[in-house]
KOLDO-238187 format. One record per atom (N, C-alpha, C, O, CB): y, x, z; residue number from 0; atom name. Coordinates in nm, 2 decimals, m for minus. Glycine has a CB too. Layout:
<pts>
{pt {Y; X; Z}; NUM; CA} ...
</pts>
This chain:
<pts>
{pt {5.69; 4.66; m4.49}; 0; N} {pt {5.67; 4.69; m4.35}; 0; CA} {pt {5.78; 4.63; m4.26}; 0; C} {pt {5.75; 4.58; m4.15}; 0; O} {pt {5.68; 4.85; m4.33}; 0; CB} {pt {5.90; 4.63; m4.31}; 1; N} {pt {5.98; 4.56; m4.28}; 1; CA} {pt {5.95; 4.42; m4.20}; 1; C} {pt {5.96; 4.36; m4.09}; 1; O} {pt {6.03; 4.55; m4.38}; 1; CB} {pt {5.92; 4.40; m4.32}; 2; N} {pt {5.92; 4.17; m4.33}; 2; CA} {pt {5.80; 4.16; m4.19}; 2; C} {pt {5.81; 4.06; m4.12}; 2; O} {pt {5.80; 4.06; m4.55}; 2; CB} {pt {5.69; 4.26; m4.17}; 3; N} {pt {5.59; 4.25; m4.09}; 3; CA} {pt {5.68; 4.30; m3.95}; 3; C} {pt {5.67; 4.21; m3.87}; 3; O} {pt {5.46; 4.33; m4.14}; 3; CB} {pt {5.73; 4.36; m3.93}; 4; N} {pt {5.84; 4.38; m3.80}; 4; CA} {pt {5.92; 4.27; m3.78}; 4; C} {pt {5.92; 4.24; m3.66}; 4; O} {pt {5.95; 4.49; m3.82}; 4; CB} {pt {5.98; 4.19; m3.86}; 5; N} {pt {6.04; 4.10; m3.82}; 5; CA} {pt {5.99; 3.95; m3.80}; 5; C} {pt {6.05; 3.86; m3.75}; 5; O} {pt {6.13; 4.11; m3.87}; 5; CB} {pt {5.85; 3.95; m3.86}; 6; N} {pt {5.79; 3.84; m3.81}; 6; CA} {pt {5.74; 3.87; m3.67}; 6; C} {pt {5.71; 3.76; m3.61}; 6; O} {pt {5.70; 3.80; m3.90}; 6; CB} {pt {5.71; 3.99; m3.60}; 7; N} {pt {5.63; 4.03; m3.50}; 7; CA} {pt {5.75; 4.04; m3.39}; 7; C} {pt {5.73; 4.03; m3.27}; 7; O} {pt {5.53; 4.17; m3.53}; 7; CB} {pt {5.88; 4.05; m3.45}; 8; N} {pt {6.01; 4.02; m3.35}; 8; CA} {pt {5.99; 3.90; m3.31}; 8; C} {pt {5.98; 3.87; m3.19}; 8; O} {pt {6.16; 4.02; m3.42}; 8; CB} {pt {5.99; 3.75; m3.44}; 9; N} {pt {6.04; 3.69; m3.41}; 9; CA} {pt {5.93; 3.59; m3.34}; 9; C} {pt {5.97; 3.49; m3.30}; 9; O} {pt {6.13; 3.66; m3.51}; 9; CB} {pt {5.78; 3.62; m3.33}; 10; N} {pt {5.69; 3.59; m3.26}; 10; CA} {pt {5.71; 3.64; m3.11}; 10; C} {pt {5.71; 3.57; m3.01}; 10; O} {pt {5.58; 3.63; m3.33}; 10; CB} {pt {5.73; 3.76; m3.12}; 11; N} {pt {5.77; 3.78; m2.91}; 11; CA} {pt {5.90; 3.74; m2.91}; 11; C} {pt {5.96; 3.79; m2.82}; 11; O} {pt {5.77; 3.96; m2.80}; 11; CB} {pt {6.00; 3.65; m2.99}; 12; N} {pt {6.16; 3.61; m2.90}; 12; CA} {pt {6.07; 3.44; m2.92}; 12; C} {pt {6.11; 3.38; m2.83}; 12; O} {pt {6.39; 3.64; m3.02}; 12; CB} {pt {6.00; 3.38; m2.97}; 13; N} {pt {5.95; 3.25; m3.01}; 13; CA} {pt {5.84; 3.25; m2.80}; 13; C} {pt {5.82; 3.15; m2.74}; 13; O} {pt {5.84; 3.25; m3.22}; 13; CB} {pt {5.80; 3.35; m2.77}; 14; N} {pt {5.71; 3.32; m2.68}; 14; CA} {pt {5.77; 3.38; m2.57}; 14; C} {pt {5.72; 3.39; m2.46}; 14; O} {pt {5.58; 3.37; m2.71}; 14; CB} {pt {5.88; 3.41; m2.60}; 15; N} {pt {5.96; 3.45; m2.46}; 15; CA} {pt {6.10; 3.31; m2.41}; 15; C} {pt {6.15; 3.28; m2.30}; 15; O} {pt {6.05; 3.62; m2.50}; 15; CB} {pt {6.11; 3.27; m2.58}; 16; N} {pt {6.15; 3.10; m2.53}; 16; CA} {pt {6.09; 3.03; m2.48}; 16; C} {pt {6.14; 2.97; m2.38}; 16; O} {pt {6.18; 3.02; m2.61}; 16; CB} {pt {5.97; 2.98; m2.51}; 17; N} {pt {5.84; 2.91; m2.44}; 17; CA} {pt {5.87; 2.97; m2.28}; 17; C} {pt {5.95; 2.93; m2.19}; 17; O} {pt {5.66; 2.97; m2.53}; 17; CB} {pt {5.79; 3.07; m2.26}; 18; N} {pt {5.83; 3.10; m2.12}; 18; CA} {pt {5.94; 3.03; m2.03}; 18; C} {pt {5.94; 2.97; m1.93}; 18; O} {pt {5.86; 3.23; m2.13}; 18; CB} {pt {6.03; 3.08; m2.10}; 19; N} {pt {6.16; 3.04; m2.03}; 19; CA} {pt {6.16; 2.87; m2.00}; 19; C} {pt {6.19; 2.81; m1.89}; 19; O} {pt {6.30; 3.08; m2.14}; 19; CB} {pt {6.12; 2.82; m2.09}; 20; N} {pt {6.13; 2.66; m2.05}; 20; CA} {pt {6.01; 2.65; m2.00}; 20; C} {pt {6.03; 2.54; m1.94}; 20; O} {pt {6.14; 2.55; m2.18}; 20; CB} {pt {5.89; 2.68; m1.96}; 21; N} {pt {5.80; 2.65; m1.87}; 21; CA} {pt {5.84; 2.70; m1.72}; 21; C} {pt {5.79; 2.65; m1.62}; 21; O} {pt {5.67; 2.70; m1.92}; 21; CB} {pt {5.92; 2.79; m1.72}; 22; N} {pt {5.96; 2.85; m1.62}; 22; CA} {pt {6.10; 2.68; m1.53}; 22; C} {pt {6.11; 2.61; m1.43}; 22; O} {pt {6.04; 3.04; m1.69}; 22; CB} {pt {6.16; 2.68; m1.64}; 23; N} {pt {6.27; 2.58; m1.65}; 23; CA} {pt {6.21; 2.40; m1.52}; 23; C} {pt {6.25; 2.33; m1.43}; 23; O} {pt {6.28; 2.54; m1.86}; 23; CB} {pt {6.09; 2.41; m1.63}; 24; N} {pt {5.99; 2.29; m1.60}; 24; CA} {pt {5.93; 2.32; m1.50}; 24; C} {pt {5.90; 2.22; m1.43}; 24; O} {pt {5.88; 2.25; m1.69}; 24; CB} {pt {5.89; 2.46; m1.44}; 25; N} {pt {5.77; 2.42; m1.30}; 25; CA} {pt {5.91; 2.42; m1.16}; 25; C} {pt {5.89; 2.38; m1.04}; 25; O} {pt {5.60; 2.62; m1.27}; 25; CB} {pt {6.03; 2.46; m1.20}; 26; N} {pt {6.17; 2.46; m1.11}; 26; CA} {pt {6.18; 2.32; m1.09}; 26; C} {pt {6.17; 2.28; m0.97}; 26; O} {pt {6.31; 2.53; m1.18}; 26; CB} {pt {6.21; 2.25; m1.19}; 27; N} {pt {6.25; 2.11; m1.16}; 27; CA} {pt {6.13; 2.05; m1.08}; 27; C} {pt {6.16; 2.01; m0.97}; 27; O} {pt {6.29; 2.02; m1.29}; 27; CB} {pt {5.98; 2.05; m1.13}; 28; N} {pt {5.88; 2.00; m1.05}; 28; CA} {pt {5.88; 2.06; m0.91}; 28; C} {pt {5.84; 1.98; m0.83}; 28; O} {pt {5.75; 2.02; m1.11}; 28; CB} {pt {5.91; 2.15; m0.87}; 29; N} {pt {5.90; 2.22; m0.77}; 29; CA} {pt {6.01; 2.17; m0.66}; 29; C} {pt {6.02; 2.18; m0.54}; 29; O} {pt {5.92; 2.36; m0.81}; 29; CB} {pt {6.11; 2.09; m0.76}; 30; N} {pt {6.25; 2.09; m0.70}; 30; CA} {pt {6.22; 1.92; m0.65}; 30; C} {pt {6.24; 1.89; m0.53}; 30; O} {pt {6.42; 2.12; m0.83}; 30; CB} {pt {6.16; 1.82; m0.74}; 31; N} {pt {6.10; 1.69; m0.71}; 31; CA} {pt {6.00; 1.67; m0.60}; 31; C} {pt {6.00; 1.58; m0.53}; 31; O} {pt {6.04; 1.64; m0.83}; 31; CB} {pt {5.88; 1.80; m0.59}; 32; N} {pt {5.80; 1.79; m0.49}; 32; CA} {pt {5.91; 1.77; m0.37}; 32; C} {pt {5.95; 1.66; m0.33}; 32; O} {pt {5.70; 1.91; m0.47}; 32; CB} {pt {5.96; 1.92; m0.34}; 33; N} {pt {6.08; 1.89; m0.23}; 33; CA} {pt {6.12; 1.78; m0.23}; 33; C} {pt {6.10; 1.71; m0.13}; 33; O} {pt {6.21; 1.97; m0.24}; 33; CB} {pt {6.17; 1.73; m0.32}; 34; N} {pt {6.27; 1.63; m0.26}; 34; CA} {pt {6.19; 1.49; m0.18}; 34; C} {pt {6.21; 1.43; m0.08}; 34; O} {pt {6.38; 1.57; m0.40}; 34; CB} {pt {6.08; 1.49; m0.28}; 35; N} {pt {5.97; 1.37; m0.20}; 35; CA} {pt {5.91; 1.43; m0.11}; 35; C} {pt {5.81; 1.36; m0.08}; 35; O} {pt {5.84; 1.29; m0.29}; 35; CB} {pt {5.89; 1.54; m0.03}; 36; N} {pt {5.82; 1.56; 0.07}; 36; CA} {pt {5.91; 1.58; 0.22}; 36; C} {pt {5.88; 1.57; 0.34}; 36; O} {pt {5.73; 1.68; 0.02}; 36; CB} {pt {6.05; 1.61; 0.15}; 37; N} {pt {6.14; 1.60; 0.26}; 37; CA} {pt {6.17; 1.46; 0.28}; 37; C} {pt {6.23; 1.45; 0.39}; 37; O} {pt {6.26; 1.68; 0.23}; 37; CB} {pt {6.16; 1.36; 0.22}; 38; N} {pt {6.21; 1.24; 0.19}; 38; CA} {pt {6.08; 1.14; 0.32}; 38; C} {pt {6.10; 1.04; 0.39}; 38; O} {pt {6.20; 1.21; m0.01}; 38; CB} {pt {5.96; 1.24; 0.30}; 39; N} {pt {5.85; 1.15; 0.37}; 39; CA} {pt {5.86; 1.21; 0.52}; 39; C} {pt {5.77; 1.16; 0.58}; 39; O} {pt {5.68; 1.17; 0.30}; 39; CB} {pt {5.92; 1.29; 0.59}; 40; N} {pt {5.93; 1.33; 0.64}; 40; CA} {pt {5.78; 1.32; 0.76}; 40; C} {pt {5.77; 1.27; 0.87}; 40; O} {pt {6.06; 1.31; 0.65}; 40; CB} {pt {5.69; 1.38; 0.70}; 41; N} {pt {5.57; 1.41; 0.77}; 41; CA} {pt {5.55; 1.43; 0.92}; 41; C} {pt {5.60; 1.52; 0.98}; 41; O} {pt {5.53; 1.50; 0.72}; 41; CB} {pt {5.46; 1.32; 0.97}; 42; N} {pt {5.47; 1.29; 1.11}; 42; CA} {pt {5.40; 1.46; 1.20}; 42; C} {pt {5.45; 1.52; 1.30}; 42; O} {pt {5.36; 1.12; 1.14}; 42; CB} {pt {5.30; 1.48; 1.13}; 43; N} {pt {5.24; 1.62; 1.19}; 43; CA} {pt {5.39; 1.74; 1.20}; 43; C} {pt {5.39; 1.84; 1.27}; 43; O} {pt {5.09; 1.68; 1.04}; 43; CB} {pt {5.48; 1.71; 1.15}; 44; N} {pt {5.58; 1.83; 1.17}; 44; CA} {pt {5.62; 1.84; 0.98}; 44; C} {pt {5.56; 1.83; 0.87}; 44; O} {pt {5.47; 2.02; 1.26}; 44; CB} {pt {5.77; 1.87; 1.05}; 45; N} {pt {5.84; 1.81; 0.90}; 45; CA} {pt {5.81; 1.98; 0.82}; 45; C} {pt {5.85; 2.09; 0.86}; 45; O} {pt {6.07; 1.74; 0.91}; 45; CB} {pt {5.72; 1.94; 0.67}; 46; N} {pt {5.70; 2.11; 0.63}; 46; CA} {pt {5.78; 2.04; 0.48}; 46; C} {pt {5.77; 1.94; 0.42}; 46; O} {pt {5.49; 2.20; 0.62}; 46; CB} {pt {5.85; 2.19; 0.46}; 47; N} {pt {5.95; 2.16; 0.30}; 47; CA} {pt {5.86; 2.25; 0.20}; 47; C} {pt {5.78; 2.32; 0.26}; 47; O} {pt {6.16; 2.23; 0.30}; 47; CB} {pt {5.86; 2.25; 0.09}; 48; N} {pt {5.72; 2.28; m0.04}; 48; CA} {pt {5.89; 2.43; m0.08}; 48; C} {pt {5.99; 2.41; m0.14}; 48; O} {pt {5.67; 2.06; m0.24}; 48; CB} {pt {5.83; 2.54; m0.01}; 49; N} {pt {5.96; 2.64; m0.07}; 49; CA} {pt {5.86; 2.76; m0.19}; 49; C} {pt {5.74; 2.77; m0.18}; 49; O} {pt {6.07; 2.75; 0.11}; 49; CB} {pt {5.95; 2.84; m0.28}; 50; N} {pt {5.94; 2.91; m0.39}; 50; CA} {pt {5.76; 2.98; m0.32}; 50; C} {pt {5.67; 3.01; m0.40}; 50; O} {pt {6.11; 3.02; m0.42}; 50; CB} {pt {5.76; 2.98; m0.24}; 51; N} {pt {5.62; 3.06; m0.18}; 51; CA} {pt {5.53; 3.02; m0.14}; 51; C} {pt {5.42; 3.08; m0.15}; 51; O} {pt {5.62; 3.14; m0.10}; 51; CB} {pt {5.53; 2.88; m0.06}; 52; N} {pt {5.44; 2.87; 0.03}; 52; CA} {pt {5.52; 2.68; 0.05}; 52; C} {pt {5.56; 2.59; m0.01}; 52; O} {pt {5.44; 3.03; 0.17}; 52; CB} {pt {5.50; 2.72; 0.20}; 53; N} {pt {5.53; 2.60; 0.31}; 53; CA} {pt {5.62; 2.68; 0.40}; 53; C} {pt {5.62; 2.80; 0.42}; 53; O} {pt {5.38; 2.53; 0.40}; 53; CB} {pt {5.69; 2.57; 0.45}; 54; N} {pt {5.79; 2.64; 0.56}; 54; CA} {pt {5.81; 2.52; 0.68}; 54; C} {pt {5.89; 2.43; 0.65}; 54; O} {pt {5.95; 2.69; 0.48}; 54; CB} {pt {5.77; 2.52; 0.76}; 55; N} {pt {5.75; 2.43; 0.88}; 55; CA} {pt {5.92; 2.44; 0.95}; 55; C} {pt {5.98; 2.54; 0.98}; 55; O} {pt {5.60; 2.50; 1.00}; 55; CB} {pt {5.95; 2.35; 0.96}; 56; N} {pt {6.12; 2.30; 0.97}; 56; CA} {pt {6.11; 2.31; 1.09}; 56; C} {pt {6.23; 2.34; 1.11}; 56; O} {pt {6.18; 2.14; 0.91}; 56; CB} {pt {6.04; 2.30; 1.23}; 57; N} {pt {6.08; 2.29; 1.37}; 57; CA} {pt {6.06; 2.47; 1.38}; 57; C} {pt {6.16; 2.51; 1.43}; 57; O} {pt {5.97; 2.18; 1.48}; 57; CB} {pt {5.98; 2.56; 1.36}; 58; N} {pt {5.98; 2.66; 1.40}; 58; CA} {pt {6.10; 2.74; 1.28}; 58; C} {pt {6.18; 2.81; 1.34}; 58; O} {pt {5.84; 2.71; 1.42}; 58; CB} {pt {6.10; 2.73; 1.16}; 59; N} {pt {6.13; 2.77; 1.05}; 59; CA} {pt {6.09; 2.94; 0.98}; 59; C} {pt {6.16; 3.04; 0.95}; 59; O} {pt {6.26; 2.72; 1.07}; 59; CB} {pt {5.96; 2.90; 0.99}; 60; N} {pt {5.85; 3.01; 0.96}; 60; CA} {pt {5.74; 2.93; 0.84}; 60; C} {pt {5.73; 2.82; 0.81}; 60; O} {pt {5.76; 3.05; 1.11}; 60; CB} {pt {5.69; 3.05; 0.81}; 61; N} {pt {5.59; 3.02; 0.70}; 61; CA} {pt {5.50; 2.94; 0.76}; 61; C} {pt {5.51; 2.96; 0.88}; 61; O} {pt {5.52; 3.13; 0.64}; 61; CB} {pt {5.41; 2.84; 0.74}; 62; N} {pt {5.34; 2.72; 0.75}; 62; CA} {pt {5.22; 2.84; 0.77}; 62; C} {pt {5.24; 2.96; 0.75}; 62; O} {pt {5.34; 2.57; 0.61}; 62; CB} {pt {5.10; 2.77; 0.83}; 63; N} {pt {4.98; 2.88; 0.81}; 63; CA} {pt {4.91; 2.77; 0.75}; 63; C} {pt {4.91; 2.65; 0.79}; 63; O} {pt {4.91; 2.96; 0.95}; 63; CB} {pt {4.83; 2.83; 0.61}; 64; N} {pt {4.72; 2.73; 0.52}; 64; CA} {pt {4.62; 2.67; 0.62}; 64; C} {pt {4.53; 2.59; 0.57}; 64; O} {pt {4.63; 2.82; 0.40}; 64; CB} 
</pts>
């Protein structure tokens, strides 16, 4: 009963590492959009790619979809 507990540990710490690095990976992509979308500085009104949404840089409010 044992040995079956600690394989069932070491399967949720194995998929809670996974997590963590996909979490790791969509930050940096998230962090590269920014940086190329601030970089293009879009003629319609400069909008930055933030943790939620869009955020329109002249009013500095949520973008509306």
């Amino acid at each position: 009963m044992d040995r079956v507990l600690v394989r069932l540990d070491q399967r949720i710490l194995d998929r809670l590492e996974l997590r963590r690095h996909i979490g790791e990976e969509h930050r940096l992509i998230l962090g590269v959009l920014q940086f190329f979308l601030n970089a293009a500085q879009v003629a319609a009104g400069t909008f930055c790619l933030i943790g939620k949404g869009w955020l329109d840089h002249r009013t500095g409010q949520q973008a509306k979809a």
